[in-house]
mmCIF file of the N, C-alpha and C atoms, coordinates in Angstrom:
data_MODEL
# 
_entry.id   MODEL 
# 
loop_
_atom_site.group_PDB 
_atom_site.id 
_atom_site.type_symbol 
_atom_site.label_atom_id 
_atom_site.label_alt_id 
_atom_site.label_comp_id 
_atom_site.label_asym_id 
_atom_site.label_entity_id 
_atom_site.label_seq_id 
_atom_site.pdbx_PDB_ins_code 
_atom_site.Cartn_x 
_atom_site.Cartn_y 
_atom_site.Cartn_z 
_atom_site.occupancy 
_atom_site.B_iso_or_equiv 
_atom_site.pdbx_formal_charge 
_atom_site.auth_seq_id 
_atom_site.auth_comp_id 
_atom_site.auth_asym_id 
_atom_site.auth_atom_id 
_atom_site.pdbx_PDB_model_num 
ATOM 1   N N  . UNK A 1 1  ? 41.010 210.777 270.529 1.00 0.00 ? 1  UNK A N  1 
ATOM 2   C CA . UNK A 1 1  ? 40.493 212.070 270.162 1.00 0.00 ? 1  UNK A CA 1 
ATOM 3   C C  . UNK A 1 1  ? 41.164 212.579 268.883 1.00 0.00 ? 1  UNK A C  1 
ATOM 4   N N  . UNK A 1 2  ? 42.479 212.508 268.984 1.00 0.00 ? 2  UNK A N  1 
ATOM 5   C CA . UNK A 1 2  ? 43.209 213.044 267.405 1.00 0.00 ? 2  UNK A CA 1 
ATOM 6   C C  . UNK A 1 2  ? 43.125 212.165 266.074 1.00 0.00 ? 2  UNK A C  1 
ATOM 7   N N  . UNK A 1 3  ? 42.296 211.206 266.282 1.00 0.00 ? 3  UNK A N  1 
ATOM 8   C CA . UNK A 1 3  ? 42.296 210.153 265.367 1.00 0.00 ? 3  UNK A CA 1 
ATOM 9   C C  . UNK A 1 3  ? 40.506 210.349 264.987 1.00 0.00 ? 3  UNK A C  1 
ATOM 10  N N  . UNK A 1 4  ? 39.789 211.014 265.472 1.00 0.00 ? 4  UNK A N  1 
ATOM 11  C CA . UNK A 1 4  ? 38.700 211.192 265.388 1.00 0.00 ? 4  UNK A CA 1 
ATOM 12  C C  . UNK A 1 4  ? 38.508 212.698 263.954 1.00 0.00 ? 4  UNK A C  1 
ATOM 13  N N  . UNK A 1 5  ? 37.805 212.203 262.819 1.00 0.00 ? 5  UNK A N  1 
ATOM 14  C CA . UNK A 1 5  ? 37.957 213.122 261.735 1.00 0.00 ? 5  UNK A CA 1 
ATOM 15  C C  . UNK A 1 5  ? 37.322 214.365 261.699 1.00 0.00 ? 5  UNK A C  1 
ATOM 16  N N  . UNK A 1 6  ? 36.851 214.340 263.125 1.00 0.00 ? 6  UNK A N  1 
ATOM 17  C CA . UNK A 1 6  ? 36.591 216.346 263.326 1.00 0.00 ? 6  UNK A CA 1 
ATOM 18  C C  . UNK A 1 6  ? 37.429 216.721 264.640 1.00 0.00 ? 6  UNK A C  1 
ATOM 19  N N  . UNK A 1 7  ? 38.304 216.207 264.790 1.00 0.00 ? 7  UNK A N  1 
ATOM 20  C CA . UNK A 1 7  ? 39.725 216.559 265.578 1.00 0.00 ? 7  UNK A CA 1 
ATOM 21  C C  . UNK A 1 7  ? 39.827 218.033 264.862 1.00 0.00 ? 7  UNK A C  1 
ATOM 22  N N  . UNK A 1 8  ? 40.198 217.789 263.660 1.00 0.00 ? 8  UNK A N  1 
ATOM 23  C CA . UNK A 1 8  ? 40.808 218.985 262.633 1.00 0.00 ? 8  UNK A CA 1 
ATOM 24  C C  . UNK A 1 8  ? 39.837 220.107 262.855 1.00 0.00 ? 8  UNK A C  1 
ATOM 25  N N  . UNK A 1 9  ? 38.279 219.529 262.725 1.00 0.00 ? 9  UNK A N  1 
ATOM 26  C CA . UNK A 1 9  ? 37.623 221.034 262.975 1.00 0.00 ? 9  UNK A CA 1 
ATOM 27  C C  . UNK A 1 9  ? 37.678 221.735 264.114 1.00 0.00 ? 9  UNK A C  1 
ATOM 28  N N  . UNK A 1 10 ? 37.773 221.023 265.247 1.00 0.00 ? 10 UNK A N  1 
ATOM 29  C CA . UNK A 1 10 ? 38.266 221.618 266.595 1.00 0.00 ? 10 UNK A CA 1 
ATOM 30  C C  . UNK A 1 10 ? 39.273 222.420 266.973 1.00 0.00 ? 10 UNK A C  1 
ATOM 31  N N  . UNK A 1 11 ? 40.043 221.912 266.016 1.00 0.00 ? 11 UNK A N  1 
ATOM 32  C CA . UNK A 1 11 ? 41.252 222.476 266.405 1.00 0.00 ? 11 UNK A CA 1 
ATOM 33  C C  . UNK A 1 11 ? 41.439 224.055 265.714 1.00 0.00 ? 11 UNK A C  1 
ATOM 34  N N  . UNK A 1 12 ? 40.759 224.170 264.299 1.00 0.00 ? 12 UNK A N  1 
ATOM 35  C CA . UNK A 1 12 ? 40.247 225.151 264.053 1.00 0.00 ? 12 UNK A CA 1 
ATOM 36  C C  . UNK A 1 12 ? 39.364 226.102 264.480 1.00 0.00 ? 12 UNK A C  1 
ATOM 37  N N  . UNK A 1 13 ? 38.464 225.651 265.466 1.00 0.00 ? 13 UNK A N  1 
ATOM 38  C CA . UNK A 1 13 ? 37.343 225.956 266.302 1.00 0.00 ? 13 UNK A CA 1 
ATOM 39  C C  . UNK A 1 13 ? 37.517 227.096 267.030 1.00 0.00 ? 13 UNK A C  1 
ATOM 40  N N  . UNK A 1 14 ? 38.821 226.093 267.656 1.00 0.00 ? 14 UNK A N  1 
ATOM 41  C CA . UNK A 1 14 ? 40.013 227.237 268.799 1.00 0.00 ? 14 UNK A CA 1 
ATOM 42  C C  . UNK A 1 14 ? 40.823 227.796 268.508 1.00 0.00 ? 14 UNK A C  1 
ATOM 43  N N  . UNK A 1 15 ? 41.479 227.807 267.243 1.00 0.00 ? 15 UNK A N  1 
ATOM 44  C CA . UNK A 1 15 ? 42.481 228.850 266.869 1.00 0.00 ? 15 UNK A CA 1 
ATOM 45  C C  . UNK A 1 15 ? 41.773 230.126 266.467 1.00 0.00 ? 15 UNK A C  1 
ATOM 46  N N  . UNK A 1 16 ? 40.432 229.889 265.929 1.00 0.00 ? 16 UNK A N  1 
ATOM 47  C CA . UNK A 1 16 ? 39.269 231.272 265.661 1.00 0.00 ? 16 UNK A CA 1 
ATOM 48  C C  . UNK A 1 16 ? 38.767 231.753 267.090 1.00 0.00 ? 16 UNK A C  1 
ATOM 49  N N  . UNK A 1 17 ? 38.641 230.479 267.811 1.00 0.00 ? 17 UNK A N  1 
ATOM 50  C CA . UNK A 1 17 ? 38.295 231.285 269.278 1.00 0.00 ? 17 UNK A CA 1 
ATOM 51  C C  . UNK A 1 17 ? 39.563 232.407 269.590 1.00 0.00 ? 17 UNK A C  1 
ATOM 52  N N  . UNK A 1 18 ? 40.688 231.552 270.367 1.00 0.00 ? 18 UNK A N  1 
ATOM 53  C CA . UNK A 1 18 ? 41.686 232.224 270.148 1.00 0.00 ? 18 UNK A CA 1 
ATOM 54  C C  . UNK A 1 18 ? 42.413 233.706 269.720 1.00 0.00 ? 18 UNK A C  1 
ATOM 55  N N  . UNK A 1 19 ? 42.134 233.584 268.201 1.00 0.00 ? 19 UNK A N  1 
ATOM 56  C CA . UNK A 1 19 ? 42.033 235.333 267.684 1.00 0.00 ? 19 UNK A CA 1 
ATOM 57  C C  . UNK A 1 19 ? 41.259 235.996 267.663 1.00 0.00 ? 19 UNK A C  1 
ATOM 58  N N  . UNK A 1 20 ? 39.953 235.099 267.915 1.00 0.00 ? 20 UNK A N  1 
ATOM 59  C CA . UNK A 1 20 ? 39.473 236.759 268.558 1.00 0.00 ? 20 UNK A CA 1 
ATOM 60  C C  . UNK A 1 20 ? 39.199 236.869 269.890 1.00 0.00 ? 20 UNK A C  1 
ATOM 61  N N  . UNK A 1 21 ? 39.547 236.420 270.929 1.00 0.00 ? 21 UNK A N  1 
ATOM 62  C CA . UNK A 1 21 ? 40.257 236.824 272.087 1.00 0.00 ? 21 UNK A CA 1 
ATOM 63  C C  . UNK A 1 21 ? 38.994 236.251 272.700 1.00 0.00 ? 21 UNK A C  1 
ATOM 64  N N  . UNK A 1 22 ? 38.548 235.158 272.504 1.00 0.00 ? 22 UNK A N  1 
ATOM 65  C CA . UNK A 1 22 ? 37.194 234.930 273.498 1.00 0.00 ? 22 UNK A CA 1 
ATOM 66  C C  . UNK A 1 22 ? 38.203 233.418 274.290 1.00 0.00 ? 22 UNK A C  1 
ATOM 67  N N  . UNK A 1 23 ? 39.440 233.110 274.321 1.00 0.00 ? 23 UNK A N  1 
ATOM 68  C CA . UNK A 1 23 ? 40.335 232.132 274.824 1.00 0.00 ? 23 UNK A CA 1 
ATOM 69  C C  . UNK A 1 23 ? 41.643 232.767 275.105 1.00 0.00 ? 23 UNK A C  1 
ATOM 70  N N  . UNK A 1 24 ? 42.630 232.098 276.196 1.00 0.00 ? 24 UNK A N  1 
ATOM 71  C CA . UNK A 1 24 ? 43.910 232.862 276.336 1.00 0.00 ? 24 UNK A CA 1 
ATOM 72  C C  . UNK A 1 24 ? 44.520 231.506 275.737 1.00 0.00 ? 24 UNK A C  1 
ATOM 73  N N  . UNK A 1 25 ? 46.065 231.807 275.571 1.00 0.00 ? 25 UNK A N  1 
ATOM 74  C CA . UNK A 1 25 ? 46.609 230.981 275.195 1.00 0.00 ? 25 UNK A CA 1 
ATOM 75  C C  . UNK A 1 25 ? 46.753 229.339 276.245 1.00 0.00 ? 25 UNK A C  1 
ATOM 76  N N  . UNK A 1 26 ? 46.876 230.066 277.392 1.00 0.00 ? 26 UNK A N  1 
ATOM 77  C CA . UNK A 1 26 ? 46.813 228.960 277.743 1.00 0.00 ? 26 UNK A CA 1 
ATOM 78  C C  . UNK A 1 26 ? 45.408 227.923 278.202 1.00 0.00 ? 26 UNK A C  1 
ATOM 79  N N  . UNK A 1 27 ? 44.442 228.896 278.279 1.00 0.00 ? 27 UNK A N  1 
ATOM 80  C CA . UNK A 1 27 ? 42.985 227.667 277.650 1.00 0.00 ? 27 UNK A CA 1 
ATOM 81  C C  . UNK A 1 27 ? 43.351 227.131 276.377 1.00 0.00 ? 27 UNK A C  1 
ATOM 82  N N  . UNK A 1 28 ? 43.892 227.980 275.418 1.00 0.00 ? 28 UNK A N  1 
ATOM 83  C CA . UNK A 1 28 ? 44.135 227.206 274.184 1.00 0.00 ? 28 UNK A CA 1 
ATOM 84  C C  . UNK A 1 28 ? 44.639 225.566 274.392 1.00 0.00 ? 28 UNK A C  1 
ATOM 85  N N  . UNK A 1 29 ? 45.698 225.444 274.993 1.00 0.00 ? 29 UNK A N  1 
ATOM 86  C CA . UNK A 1 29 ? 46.632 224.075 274.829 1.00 0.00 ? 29 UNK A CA 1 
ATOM 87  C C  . UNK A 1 29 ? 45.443 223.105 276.240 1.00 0.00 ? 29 UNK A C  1 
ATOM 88  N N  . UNK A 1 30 ? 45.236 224.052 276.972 1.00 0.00 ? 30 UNK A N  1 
ATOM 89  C CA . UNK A 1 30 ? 44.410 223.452 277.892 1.00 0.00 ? 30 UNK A CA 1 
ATOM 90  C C  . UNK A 1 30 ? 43.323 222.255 276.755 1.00 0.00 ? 30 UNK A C  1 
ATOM 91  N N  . UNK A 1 31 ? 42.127 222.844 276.659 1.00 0.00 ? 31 UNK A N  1 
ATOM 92  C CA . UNK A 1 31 ? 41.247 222.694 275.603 1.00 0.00 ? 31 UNK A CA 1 
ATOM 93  C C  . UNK A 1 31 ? 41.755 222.154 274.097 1.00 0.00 ? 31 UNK A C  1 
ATOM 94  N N  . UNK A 1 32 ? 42.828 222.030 273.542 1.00 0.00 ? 32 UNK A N  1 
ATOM 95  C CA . UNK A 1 32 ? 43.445 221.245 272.884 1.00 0.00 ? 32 UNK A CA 1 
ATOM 96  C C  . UNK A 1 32 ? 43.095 219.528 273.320 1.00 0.00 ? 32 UNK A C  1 
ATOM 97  N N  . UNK A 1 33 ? 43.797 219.027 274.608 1.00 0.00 ? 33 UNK A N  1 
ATOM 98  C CA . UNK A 1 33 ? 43.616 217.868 275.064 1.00 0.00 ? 33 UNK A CA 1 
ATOM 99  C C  . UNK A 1 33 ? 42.887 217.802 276.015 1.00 0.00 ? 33 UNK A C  1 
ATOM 100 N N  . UNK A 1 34 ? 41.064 218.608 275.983 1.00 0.00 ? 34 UNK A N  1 
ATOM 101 C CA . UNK A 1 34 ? 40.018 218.289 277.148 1.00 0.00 ? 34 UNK A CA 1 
ATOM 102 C C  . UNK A 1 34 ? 39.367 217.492 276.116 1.00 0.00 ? 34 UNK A C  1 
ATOM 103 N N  . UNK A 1 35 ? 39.106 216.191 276.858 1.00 0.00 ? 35 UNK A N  1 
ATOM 104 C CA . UNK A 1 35 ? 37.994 215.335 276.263 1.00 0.00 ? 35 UNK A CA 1 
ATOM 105 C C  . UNK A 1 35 ? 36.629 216.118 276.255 1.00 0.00 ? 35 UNK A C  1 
ATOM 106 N N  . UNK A 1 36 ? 36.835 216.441 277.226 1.00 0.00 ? 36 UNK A N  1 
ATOM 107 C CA . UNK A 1 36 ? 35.288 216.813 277.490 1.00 0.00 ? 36 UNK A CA 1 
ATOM 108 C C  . UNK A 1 36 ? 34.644 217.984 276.746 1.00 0.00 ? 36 UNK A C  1 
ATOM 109 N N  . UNK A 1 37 ? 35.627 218.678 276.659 1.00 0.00 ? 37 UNK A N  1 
ATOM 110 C CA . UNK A 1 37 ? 35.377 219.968 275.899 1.00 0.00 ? 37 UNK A CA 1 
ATOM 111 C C  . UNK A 1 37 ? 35.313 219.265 274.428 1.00 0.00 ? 37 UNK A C  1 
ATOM 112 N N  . UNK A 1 38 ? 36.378 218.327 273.556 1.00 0.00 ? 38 UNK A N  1 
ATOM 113 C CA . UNK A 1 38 ? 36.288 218.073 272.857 1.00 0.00 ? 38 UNK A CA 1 
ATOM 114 C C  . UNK A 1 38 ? 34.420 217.240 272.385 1.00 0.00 ? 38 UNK A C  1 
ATOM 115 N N  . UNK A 1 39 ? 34.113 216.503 273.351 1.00 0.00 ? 39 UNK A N  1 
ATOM 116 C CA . UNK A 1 39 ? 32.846 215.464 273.387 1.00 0.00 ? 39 UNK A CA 1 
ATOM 117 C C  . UNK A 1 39 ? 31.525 217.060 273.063 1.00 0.00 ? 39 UNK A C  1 
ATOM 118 N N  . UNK A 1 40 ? 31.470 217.803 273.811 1.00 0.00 ? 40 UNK A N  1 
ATOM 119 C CA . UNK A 1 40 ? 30.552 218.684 273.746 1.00 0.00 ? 40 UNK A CA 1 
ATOM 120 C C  . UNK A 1 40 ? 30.797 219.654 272.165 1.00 0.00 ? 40 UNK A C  1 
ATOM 121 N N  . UNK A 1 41 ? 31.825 219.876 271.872 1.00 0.00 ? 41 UNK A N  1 
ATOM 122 C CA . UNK A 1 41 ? 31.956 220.393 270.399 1.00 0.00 ? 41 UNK A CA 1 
ATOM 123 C C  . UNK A 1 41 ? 31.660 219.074 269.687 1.00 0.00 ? 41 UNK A C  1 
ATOM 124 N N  . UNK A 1 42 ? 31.708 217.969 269.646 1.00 0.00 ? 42 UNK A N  1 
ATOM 125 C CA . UNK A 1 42 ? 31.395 216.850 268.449 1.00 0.00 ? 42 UNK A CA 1 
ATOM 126 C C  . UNK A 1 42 ? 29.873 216.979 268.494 1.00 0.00 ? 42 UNK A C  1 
ATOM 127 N N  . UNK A 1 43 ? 29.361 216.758 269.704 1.00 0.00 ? 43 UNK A N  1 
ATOM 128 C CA . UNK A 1 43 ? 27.636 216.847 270.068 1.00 0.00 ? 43 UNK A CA 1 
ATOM 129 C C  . UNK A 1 43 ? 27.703 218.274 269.626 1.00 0.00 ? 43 UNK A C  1 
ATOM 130 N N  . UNK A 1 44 ? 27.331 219.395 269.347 1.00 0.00 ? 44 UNK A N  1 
ATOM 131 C CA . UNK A 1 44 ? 27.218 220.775 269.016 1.00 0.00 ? 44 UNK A CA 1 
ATOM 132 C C  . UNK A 1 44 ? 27.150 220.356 266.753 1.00 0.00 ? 44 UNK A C  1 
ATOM 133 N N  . UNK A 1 45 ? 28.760 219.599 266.815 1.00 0.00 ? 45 UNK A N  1 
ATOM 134 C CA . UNK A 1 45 ? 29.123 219.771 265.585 1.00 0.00 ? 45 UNK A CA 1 
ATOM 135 C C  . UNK A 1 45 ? 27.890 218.713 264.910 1.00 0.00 ? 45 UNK A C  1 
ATOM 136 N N  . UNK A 1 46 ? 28.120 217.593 265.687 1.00 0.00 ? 46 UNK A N  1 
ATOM 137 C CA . UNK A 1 46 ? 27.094 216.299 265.032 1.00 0.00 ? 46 UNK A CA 1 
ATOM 138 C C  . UNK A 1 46 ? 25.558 216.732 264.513 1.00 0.00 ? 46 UNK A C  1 
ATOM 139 N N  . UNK A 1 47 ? 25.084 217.967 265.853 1.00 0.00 ? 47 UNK A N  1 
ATOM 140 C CA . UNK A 1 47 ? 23.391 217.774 265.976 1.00 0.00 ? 47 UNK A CA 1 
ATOM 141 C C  . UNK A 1 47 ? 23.023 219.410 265.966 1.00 0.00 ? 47 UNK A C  1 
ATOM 142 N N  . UNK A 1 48 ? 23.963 220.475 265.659 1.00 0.00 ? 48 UNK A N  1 
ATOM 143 C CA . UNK A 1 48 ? 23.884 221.500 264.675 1.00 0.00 ? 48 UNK A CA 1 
ATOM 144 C C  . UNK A 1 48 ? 24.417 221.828 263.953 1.00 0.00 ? 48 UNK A C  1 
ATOM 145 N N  . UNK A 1 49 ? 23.155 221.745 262.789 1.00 0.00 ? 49 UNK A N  1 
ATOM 146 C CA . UNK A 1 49 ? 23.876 221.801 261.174 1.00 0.00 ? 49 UNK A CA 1 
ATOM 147 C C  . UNK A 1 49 ? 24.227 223.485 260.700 1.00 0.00 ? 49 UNK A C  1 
ATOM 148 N N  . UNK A 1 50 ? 23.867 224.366 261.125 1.00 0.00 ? 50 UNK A N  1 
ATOM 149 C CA . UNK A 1 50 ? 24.178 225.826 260.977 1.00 0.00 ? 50 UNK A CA 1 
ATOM 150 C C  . UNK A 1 50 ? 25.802 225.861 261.761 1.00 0.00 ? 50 UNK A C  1 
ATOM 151 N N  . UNK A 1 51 ? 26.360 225.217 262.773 1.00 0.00 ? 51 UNK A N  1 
ATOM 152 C CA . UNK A 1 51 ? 27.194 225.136 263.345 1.00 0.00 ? 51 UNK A CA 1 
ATOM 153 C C  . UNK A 1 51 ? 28.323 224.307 262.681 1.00 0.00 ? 51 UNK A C  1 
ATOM 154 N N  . UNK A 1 52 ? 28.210 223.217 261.829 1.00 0.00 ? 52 UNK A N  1 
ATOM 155 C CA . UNK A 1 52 ? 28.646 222.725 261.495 1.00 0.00 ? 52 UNK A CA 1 
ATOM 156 C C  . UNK A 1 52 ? 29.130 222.712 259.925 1.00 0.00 ? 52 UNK A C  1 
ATOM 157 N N  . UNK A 1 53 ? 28.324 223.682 259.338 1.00 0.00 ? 53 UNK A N  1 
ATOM 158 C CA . UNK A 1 53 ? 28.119 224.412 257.795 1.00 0.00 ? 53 UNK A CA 1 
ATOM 159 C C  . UNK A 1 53 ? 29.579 224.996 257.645 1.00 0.00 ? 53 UNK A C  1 
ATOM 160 N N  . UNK A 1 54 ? 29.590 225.751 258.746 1.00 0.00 ? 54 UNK A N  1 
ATOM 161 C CA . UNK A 1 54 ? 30.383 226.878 259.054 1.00 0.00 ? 54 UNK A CA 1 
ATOM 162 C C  . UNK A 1 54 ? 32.087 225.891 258.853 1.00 0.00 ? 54 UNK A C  1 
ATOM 163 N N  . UNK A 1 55 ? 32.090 224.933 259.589 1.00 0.00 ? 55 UNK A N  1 
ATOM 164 C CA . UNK A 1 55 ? 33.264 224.541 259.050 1.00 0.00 ? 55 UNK A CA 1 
ATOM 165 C C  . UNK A 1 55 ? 33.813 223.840 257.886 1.00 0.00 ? 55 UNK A C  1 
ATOM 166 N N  . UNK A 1 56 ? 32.748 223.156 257.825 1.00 0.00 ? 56 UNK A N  1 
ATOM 167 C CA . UNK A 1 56 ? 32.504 222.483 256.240 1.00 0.00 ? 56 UNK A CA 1 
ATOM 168 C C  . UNK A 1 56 ? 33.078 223.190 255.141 1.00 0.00 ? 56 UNK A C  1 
ATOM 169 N N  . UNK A 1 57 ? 32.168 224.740 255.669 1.00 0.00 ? 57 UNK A N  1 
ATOM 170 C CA . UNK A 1 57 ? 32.561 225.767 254.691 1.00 0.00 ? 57 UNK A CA 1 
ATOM 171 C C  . UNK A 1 57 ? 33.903 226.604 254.421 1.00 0.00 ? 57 UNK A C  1 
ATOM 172 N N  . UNK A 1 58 ? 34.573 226.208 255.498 1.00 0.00 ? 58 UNK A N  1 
ATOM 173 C CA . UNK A 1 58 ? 35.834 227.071 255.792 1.00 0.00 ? 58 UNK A CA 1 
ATOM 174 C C  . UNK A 1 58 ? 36.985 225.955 255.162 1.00 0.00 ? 58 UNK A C  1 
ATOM 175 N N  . UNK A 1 59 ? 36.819 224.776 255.705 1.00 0.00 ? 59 UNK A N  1 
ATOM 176 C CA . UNK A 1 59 ? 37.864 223.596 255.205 1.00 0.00 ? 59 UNK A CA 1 
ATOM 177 C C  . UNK A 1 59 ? 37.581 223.653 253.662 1.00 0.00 ? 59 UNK A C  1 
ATOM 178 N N  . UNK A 1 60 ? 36.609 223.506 252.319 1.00 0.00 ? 60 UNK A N  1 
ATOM 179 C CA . UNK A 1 60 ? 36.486 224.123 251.386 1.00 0.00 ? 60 UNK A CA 1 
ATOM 180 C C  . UNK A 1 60 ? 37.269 224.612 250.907 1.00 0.00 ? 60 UNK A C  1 
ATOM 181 N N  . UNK A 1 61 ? 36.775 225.903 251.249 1.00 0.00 ? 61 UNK A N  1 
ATOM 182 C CA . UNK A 1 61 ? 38.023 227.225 250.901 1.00 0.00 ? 61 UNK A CA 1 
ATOM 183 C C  . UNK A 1 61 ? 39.707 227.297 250.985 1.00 0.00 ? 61 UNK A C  1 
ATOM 184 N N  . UNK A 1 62 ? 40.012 226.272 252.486 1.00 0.00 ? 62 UNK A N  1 
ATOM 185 C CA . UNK A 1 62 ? 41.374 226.225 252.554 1.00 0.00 ? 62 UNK A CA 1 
ATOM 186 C C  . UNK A 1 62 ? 41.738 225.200 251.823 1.00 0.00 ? 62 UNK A C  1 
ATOM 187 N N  . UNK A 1 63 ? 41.039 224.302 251.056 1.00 0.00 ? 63 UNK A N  1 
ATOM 188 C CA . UNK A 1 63 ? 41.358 223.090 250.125 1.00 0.00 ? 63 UNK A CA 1 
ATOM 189 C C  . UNK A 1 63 ? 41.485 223.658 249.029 1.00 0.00 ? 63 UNK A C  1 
ATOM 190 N N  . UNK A 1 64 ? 40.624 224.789 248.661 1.00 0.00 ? 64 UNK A N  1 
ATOM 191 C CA . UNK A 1 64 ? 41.256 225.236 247.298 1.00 0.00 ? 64 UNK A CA 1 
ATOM 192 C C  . UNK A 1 64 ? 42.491 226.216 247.109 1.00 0.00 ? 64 UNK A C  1 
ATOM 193 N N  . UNK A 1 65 ? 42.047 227.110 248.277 1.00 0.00 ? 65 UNK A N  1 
ATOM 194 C CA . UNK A 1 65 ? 43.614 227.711 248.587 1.00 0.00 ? 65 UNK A CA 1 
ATOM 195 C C  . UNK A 1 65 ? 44.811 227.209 248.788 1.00 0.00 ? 65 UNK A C  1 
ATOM 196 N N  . UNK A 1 66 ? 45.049 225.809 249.407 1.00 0.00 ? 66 UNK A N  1 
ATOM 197 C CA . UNK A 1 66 ? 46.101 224.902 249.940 1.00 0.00 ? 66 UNK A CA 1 
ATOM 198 C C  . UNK A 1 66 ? 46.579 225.435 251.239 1.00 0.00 ? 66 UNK A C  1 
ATOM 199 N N  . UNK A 1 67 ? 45.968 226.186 252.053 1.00 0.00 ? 67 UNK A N  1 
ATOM 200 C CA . UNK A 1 67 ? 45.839 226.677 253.189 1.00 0.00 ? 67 UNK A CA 1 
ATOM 201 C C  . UNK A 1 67 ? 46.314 225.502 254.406 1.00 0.00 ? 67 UNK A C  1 
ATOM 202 N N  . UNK A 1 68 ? 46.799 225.565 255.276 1.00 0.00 ? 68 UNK A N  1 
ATOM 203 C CA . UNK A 1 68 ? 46.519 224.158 256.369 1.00 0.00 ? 68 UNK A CA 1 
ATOM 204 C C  . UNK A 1 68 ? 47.096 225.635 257.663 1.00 0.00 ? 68 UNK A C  1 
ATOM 205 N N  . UNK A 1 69 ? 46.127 225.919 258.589 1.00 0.00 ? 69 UNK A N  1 
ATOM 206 C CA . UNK A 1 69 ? 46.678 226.479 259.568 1.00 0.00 ? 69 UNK A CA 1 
ATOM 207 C C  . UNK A 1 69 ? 47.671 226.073 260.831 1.00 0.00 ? 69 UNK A C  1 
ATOM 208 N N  . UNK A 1 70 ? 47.407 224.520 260.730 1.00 0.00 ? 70 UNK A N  1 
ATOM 209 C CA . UNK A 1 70 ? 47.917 224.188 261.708 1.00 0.00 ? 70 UNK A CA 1 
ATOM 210 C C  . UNK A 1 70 ? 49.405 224.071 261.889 1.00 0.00 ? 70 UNK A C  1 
# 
């Protein structure tokens, strides 16, 4: 799963879930290492492109900023 190259968007996924309070911390680390949760965000990310814009678009921005949240 962490070797998979939208690991990174996931993980971003949930730190935005996260702040804005639609996750607690500890779903956070939970959902960190759920396959399953992870498999259903790749299917979401793979086969919607409005869904998937969104991060495209955000990694972008933190590439020009030099941003890395993690």
């Amino acid at each position: 799963m962490k070797n998979d190259e939208i690991y990174e968007y996931y993980i971003n996924y949930l730190l935005n879930r996260l702040t804005e309070g639609k996750i607690s911390n500890g779903s956070f680390s939970l959902l960190k290492i759920s396959k399953n949760y992870f498999d259903e965000f790749k299917y979401k990310f793979d086969n919607d492109k409005k869904f998937s814009k969104v991060f495209i678009r955000d990694k972008k921005i933190d590439d020009i900023f030099g941003e890395d949240i993690r």
